[in-house]
C-alpha positions as CSV (number, residue, x, y, z in Angstrom):
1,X,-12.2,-25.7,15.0
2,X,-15.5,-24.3,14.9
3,X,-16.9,-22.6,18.0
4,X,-20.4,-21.5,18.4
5,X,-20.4,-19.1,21.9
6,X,-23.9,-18.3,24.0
7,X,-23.0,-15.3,26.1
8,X,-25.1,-15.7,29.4
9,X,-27.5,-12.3,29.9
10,X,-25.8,-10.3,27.4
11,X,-28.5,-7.5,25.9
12,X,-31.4,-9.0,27.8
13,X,-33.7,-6.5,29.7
14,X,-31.2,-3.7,29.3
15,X,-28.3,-5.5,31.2
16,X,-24.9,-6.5,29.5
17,X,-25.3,-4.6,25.8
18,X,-22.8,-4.9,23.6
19,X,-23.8,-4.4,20.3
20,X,-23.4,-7.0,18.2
21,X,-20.7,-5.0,15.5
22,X,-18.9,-4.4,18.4
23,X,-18.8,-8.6,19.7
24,X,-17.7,-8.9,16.2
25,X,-15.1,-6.8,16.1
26,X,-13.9,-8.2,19.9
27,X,-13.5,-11.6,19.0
28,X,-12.0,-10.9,15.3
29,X,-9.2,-8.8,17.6
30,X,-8.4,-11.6,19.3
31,X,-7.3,-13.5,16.3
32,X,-11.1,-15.9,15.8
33,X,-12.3,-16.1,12.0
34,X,-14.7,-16.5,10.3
35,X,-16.9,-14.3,12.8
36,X,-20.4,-14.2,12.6
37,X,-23.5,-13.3,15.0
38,X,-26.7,-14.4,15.5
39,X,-29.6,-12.4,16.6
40,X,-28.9,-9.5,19.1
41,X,-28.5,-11.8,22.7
42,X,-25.0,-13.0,22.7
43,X,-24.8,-15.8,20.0
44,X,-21.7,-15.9,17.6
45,X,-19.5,-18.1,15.9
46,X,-16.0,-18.7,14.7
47,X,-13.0,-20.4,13.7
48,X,-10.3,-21.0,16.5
49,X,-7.0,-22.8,16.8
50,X,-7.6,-23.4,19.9
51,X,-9.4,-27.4,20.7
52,X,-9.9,-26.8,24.5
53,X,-13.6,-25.4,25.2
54,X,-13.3,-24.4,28.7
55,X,-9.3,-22.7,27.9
56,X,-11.2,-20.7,25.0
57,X,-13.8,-20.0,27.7
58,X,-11.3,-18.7,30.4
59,X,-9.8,-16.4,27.8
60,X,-12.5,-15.1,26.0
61,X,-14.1,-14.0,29.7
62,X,-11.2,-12.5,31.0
63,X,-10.2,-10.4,27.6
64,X,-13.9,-9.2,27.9
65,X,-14.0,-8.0,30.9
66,X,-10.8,-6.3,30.4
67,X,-11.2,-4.8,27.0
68,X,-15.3,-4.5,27.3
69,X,-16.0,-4.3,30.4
70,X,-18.0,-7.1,30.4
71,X,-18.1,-9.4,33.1
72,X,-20.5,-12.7,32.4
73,X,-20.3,-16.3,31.7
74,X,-19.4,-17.4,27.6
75,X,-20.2,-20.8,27.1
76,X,-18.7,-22.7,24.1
77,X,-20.2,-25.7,22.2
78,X,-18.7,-27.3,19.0
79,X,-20.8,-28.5,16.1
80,X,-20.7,-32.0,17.6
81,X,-21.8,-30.7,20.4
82,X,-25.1,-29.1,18.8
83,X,-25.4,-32.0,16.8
84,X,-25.6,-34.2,20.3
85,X,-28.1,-31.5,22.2
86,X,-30.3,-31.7,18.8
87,X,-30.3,-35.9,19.1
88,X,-31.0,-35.8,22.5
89,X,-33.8,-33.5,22.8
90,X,-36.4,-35.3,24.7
91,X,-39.8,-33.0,23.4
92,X,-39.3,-33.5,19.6
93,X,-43.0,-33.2,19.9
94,X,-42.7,-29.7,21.4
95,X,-39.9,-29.0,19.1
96,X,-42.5,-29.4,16.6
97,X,-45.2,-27.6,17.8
98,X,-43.8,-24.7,19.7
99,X,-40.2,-24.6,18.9
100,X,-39.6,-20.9,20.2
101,X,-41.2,-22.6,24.0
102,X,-38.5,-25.1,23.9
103,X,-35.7,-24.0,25.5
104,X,-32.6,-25.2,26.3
105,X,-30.8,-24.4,28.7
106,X,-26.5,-24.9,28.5
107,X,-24.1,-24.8,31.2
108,X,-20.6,-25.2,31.7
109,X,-20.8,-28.9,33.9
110,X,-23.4,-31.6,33.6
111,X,-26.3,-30.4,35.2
112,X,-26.9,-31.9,38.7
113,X,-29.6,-34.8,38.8
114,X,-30.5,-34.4,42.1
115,X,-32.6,-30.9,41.5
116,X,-34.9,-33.0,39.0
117,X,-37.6,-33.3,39.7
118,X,-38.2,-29.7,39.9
119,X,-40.9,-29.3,43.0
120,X,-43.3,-26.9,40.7
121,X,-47.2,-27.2,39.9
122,X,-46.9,-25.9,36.4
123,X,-47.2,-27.3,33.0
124,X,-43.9,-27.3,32.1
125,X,-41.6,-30.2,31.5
126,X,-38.0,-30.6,32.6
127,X,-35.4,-32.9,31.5
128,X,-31.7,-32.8,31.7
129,X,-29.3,-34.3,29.3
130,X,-25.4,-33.6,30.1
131,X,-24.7,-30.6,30.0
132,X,-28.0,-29.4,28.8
133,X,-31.3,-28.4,30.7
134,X,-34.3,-29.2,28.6
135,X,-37.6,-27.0,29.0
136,X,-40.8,-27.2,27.5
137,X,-43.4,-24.2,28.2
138,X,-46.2,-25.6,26.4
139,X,-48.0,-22.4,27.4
140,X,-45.8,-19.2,27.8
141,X,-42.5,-18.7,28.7
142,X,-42.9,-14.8,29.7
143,X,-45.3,-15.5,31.8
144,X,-44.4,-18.7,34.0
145,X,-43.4,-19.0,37.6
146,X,-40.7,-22.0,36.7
147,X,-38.0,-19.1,36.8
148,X,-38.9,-19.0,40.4
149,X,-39.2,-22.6,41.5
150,X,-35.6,-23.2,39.2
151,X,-34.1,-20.0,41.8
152,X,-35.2,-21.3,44.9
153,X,-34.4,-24.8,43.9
154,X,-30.9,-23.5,43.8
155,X,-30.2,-24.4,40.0
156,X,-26.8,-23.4,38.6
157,X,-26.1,-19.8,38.1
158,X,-23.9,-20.2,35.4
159,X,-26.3,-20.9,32.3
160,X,-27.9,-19.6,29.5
161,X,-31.2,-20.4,27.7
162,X,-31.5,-20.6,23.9
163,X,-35.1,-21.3,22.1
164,X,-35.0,-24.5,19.8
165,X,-34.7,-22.1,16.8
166,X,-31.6,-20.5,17.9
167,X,-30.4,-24.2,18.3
168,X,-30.8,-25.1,15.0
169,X,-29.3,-22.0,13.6
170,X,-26.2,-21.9,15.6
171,X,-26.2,-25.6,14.9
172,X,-26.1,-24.7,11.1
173,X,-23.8,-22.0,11.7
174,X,-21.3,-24.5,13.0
175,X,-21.3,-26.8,9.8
């Protein structure tokens, strides 16, 4: 089966580097082909025997943290997976016009209905789909105070944000 996996934090703002030779090199050890990464923040993909998403997760955290050192959520999503986030992206207009402001936003459970909507006074737009926060900054992303509003509104810890480019590539990378 193939797995493409979004390390949460990994070589952002100086925390969590691992080079990505070196993530490589990790997962081919542990017997995944077909390796490949994508950009330097914690996106790869491979071929894997194993069908169970959250077993492959489970393993691939605790052989990290034991062989790397590196202690942080690795979220897994199959093609089919991609394939659904891509169909149910409610901004295709955004995707459009800004696609590196449209984030998404994965995590390991469906995201909880209850925190949306978000109390914040800013011009971005939430939705959540499954597993999948959706987030357009029609403005900036660097400079919003969403982070914020998301932190105190208590939103799950364990996730990871990818821009609508890196979708569609790890989506292709998946094929």
């Amino acid at each position: 089966m193939r797995w493409a996996v979004l390390l949460k934090g990994v070589n952002v703002g100086g925390n969590r580097k691992i080079p990505m030779a070196d993530l490589r090199d990790f997962l081919t050890g542990l017997g995944l082909t077909d390796v490949k990464t994508l950009l330097a923040s914690g996106n790869a993909v491979f071929d894997s025997e194993e069908k169970d998403a959250a077993k492959l997760e489970a393993r691939l955290e605790h052989e990290a943290k034991a062989k790397l050192g590196l202690d942080t959520g690795w979220l897994l999503r199959s093609h089919a997976d991609l394939v659904a986030v891509v169909k149910a992206n409610p901004f295709p207009e955004a995707a459009k016009a800004h696609p590196s402001h449209l984030l998404v936003h994965f995590h390991r459970e469906p995201f909880p209905a209850h925190l949306l909507p978000l109390a914040h006074d800013g011009p971005e737009r939430l939705a959540a789909e499954g597993r999948e926060l959706f987030v357009d900054y029609p403005v900036d992303v660097g400079h919003s105070k969403l982070p914020q509003s998301m932190n105190k509104a208590k939103f799950p810890k364990l996730a990871t944000a990818r821009n609508w480019n890196t979708v569609l590539k790890l989506v292709e990378l998946t094929r």
